[in-house]
BAKE-431852 format. One record per residue (C-alpha): x, z, y; residue in one letter. Coordinates in steps of 0.001 Angstrom, whole numbers, plus 500000, padded with zeros to 6 digits. Layout:
<vonus>
XZYA
...
</vonus>
This chain:
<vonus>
130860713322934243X
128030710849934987X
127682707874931811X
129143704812932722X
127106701380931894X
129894698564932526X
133485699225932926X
134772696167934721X
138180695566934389X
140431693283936348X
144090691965935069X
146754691451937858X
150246689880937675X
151706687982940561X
148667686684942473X
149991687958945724X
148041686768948677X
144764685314946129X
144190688322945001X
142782689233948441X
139626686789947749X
139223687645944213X
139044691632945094X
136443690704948039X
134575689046945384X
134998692165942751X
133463694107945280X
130723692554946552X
129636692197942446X
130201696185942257X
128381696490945171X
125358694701943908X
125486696242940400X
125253699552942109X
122110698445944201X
120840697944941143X
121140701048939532X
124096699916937113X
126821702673936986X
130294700844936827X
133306701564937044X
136485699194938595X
139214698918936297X
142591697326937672X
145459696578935122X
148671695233937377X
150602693765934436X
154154693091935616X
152671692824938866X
155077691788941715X
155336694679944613X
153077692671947067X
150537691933944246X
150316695636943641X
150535696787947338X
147234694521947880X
145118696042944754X
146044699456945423X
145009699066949173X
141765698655947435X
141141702081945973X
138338702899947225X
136504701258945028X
138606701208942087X
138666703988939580X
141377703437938171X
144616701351938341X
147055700833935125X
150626700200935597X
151332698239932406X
154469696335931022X
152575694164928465X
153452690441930007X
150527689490928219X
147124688482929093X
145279689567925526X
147469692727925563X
146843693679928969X
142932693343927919X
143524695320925752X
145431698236927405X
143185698215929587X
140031698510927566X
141641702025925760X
140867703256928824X
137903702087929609X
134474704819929414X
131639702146929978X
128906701152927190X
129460697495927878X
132737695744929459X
133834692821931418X
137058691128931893X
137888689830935187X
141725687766936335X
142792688649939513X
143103685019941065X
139560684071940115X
135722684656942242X
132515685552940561X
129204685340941440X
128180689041942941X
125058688312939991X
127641688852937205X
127526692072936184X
123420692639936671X
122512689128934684X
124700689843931756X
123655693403931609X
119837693138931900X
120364689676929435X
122102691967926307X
118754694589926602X
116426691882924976X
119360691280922029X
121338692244919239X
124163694191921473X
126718693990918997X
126384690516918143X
126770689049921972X
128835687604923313X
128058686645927432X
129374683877928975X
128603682621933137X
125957679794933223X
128453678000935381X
131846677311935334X
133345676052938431X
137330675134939187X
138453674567942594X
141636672725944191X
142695674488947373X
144150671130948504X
140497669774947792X
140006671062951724X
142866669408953165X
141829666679955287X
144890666058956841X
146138663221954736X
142605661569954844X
139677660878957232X
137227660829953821X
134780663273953452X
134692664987950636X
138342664359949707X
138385661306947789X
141751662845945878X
139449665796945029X
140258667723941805X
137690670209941731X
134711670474938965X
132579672110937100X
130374672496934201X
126938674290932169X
127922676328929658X
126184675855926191X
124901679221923952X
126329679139920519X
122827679130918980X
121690676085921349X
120513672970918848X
123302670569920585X
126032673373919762X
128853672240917495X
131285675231916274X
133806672429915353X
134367671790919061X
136204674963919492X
139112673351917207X
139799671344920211X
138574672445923147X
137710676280924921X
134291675589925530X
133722679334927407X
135535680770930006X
137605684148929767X
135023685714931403X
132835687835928903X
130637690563928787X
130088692355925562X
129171695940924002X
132465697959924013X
132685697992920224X
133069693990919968X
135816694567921965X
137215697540919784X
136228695119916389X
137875691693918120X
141228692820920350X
143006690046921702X
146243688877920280X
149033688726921604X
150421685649922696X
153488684480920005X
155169681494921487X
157568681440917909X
154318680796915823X
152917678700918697X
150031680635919516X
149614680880923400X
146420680875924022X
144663684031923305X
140714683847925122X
140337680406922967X
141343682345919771X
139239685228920928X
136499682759921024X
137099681308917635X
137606684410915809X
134252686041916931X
131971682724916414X
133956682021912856X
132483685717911981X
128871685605913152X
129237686438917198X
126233684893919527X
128281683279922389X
124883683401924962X
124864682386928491X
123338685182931115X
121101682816933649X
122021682278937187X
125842683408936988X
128905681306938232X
132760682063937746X
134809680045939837X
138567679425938815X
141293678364941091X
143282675065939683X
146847676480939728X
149324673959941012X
152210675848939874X
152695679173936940X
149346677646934962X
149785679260931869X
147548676480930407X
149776673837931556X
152825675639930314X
150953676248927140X
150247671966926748X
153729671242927461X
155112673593924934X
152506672369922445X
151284675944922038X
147459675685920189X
145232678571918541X
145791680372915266X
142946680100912794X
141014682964910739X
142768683708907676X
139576683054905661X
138861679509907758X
137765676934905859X
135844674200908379X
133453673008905619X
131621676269905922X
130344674323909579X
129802670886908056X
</vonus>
């Protein structure tokens, strides 16, 4: 059995008909990894996945290694699941309504040679949400949409000078979309989400947990992931409403960062 660099691993649920874009996307990255002489393997977790969610990722198999039937109805548990089976040095999380630049993989793998590999953290260079509706014209002769709610932003490396840990009290500065040596994974699962405790958001306390205890969160140049605003089922909208927030490190004490 050949080593495997990157296991890439994408989490399904009920995406149904955008998961179509988001696997042409996968593949075009894997496609490009392998050009460059990156073994990696496709991962697919369908988590409580509807049938037509699962119909379209398994019509994809040519290209994916190997698909998990899981029960978790979480998003830090279904990381999880899948990662026990993943073989690759490094790993990459991936949701299944979301597009990537096909860079992704390549940038984030050739960035962690020149570091500490089990101290990084990667993070896209660019962070870009989209509004499907942001291309509907029909209501308006205005070009772009003057209603538009699309956006984006530069993500910042934990060990920039204009970096403030304290941020991440209030706001997710990185996306879910990470790159890391397969033993900060093993070291830092994700939790499960625990709406009695109000926890319900698990990348931000991901986040929080590994920069509390000493994780570079570093930026691979040139890379892009691009997130579709949900109009309806956004977990993070759910998660306002019910007030749900992060839990803190046992040990945290916020002096330690001024």
């Amino acid at each position: 059995m050949s080593k495997v660099d990157v296991s890439a691993i994408a989490i399904f649920h009920n995406e149904k008909y955008y998961a179509i874009p988001a696997l042409k996307s996968l593949r075009e990255m894997v496609r490009y990894t392998r050009d460059a002489g990156i073994n990696v393997e496709v991962i697919a977790v369908l988590d409580k996945a509807d049938a037509l969610t699962a119909q379209i990722v398994k019509s994809n198999d040519d290209y994916i290694h190997t698909i998990i039937e899981a029960d978790c109805g979480d998003l830090g548990l279904s990381r999880n699941t899948a990662f026990s089976h993943s073989r690759g040095e490094y790993v990459t999380f991936f949701d299944g309504d979301d597009l990537w630049g096909e860079k992704w993989i390549v940038n984030s793998y050739n960035y962690l040679f020149n570091k500490d590999n089990e101290r990084t953290i990667i993070h896209p260079e660019y962070l870009m949400y989209f509004d499907e509706h942001d291309f509907d014209f029909s209501s308006t002769s205005s070009y772009p949409n003057l209603n538009a709610k699309s956006f984006w932003f530069r993500h910042i490396s934990s060990t920039h000078e204009n970096f403030d840990p304290r941020n991440l009290l209030m706001n997710n500065v990185w996306s879910a979309n990470s790159f890391a040596n397969k033993n900060v994974y093993k070291k830092f699962p994700y939790r499960a989400v625990d709406r009695l405790k109000g926890f319900g958001v698990e990348d931000w306390a991901w986040n929080l947990e590994t920069t509390w205890n000493d994780m570079n969160h570093e930026i691979a140049p040139n890379t892009v992931h691009i997130i579709r605003v949900k109009q309806h089922g956004s977990l993070g909208r759910q998660n306002m409403q019910e007030g749900l927030l992060l839990p803190l490190p046992e040990d945290f004490d916020i002096s330690r960062w001024g």
